[in-house]
Backbone as JSON, one array per atom type, in Angstrom:
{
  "sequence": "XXXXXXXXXXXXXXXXXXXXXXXXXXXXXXXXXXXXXXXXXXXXXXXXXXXXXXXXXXXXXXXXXXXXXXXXX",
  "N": [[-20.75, 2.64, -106.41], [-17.77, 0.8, -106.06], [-15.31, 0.27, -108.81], [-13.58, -2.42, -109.31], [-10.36, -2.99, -111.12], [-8.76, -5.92, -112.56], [-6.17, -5.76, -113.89], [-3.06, -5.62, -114.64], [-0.11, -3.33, -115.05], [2.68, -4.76, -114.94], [2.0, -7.31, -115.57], [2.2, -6.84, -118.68], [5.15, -6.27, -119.2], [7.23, -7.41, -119.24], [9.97, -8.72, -117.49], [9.81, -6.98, -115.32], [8.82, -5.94, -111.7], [5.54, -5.18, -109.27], [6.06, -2.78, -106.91], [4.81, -4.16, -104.76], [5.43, -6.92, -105.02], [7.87, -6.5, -104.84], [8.69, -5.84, -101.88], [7.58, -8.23, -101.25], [9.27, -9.94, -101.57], [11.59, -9.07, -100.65], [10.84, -9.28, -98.51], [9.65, -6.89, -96.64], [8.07, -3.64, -96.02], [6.29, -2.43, -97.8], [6.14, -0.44, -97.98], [8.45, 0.83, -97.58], [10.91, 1.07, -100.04], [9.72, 2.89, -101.47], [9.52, 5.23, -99.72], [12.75, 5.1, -99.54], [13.14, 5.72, -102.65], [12.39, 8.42, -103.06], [13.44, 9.82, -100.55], [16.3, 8.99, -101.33], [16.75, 8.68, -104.19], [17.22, 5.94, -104.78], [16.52, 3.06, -103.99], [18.36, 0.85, -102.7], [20.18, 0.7, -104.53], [18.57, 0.07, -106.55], [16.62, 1.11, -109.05], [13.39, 2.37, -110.37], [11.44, 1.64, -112.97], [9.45, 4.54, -114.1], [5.41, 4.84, -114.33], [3.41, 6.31, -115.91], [1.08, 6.53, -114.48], [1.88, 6.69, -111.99], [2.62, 4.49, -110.69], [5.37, 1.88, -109.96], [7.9, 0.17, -111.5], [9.86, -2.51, -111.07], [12.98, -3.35, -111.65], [13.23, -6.94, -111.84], [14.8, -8.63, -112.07], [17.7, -7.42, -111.33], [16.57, -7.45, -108.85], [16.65, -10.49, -107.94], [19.14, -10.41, -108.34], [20.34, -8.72, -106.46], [19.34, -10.14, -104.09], [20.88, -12.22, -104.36], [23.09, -11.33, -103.01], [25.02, -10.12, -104.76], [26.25, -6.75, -105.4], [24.67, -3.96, -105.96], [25.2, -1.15, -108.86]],
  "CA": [[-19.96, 1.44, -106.19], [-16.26, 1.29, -106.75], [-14.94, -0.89, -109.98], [-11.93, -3.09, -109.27], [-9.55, -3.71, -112.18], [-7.73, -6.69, -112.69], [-5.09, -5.14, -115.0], [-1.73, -5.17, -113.79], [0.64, -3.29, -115.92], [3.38, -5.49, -114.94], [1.68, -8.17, -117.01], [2.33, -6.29, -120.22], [6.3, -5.69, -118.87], [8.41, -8.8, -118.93], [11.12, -8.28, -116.3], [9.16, -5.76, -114.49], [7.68, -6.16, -110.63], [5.51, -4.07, -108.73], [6.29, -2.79, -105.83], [4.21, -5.1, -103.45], [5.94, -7.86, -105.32], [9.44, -6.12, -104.67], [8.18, -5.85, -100.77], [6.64, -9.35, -100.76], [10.42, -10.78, -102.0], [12.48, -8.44, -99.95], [9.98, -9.34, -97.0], [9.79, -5.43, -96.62], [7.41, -3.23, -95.99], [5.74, -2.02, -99.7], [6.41, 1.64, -98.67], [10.0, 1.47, -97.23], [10.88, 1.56, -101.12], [9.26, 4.24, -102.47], [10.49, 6.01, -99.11], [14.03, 5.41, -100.1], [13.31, 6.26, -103.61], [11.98, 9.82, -102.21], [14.86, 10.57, -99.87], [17.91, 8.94, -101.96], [16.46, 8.04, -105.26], [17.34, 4.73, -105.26], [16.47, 2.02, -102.76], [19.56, -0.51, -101.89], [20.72, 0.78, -105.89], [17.54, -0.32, -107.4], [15.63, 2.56, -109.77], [12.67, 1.69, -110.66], [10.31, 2.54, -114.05], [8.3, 5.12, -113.58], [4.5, 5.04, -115.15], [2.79, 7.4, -116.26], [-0.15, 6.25, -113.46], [2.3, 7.07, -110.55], [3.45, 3.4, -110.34], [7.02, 2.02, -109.73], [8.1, -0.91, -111.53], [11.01, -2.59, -110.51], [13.71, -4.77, -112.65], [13.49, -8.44, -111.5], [16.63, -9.24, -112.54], [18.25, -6.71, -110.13], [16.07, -7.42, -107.46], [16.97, -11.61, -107.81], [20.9, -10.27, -108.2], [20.6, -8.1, -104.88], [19.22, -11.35, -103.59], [22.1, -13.21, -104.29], [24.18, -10.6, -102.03], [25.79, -8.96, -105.1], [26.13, -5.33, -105.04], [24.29, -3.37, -107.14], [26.29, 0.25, -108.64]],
  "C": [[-18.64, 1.56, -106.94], [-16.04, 0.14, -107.82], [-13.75, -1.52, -109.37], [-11.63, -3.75, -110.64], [-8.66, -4.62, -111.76], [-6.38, -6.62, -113.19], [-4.05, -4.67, -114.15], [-0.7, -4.84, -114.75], [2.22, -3.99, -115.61], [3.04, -6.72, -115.75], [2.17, -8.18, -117.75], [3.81, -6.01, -120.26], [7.05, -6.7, -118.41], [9.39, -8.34, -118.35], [10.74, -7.28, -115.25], [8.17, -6.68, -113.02], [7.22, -5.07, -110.23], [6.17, -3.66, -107.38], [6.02, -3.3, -104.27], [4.39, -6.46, -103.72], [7.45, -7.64, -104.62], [9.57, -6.32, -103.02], [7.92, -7.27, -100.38], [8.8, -10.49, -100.92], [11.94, -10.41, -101.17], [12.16, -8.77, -98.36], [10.45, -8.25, -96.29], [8.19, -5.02, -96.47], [6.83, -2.72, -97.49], [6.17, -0.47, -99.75], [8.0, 1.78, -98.11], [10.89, 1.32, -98.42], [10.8, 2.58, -101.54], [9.69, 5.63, -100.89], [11.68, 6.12, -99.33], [14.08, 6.32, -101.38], [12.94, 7.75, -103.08], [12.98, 10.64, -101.94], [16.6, 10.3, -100.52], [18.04, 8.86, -103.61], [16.89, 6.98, -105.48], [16.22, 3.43, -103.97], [17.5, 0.59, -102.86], [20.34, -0.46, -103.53], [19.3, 0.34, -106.83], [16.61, 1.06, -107.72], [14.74, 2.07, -110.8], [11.75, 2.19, -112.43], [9.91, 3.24, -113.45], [7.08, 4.97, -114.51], [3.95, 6.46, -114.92], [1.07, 7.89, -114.98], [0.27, 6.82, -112.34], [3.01, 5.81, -110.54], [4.57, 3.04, -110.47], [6.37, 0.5, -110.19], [9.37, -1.06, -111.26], [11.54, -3.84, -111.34], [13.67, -6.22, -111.66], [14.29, -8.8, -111.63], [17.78, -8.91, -111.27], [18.42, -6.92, -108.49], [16.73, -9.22, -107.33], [18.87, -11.33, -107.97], [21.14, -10.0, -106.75], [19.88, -9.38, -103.47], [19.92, -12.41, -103.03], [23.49, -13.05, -103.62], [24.96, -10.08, -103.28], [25.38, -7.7, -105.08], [25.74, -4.87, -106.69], [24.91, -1.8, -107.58], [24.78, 1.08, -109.15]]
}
C-alpha cells in the first residue's frame, strides 16, 4: 500500500508556490511551465527554486506582479 504525505514544502517557504498552484493561478496547464523552464529556462521570466526532491517552487510575488501585466526582466 502506497503512503500519502501531507507535507508540502511550500509550507515551510513563505513566498514560495508550487507549481500546480502557479498553473491553478495562471489557469495553465501544471506542465506548460516546467516545459518552458526545459526549453528556455524561464517561463514568461519566472525562475523558479529548485529542490533538492526535483520540485519547482515559484516566487509569488512575481507570479501576482506578472498578473498585474508588468513585465518581468
Amino acid at each position: 500500500m502506497k503512503k500519502v504525505f501531507s507535507y508540502d514544502p511550500c509550507d515551510s517557504i513563505p513566498g514560495k508556490i508550487s507549481t500546480v498552484e502557479l498553473a491553478e493561478r495562471l489557469r495553465i496547464s501544471h506542465k506548460t511551465p516546467i516545459a518552458a523552464l526545459c526549453r528556455k529556462g524561464h517561463y514568461l521570466g519566472l525562475r523558479p527554486l529548485k529542490l533538492s526532491s526535483a520540485r519547482l517552487l515559484w516566487d509569488a510575488e512575481e507570479v501576482s506582479r506578472l498578473l498585474n501585466g508588468e513585465v518581468l526582466s
